[in-house]
N, C-alpha and C positions, 0 to 999 in steps of 0.2 A: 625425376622429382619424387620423391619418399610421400608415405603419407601424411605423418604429422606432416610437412612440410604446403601439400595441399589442404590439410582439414584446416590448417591454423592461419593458413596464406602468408609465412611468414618465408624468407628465404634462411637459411640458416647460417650463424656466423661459423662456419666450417674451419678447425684446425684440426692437419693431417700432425700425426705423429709417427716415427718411424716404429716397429716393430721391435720390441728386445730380441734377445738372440739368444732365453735362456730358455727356450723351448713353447714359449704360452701360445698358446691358438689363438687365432684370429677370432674366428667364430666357436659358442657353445650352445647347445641344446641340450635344454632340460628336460632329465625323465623322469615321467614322469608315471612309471610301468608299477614302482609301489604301492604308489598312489593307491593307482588303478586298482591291487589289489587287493591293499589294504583297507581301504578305504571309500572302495566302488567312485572314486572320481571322476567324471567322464564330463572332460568341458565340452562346454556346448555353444561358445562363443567364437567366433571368428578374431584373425583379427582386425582386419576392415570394422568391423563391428564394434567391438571393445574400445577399439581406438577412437572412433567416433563417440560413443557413450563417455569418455577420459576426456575428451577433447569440450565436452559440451559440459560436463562438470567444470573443468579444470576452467572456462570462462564464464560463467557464473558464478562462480568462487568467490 
């Protein structure tokens, strides 16, 4: 079970789509190292945390 999935108690309508096959990643992570130095960024939120705060906005909305 994911989190939004518990925060929001909703089950999700899930479609699997296959994969293309012209190279794209699954998964991406973003960096965020420029930032960092550019800019002194330094998050300070989780994401348990964030998603809960998103999640309590997003239903009061």
């Amino acid at each position: 079970m994911g989190i939004l999935e518990r925060l929001l108690k909703l089950k999700p309508n899930e479609k699997v789509l296959t994969l293309p096959r012209n190279g794209d990643v699954q998964f991406a992570h973003a960096n965020i190292s420029l930032a960092q130095m550019e800019l002194g960024y330094k998050p300070t939120t989780d994401l348990l945390i964030g998603l809960k705060k998103f999640v309590k906005w997003y239903l009061s909305y």
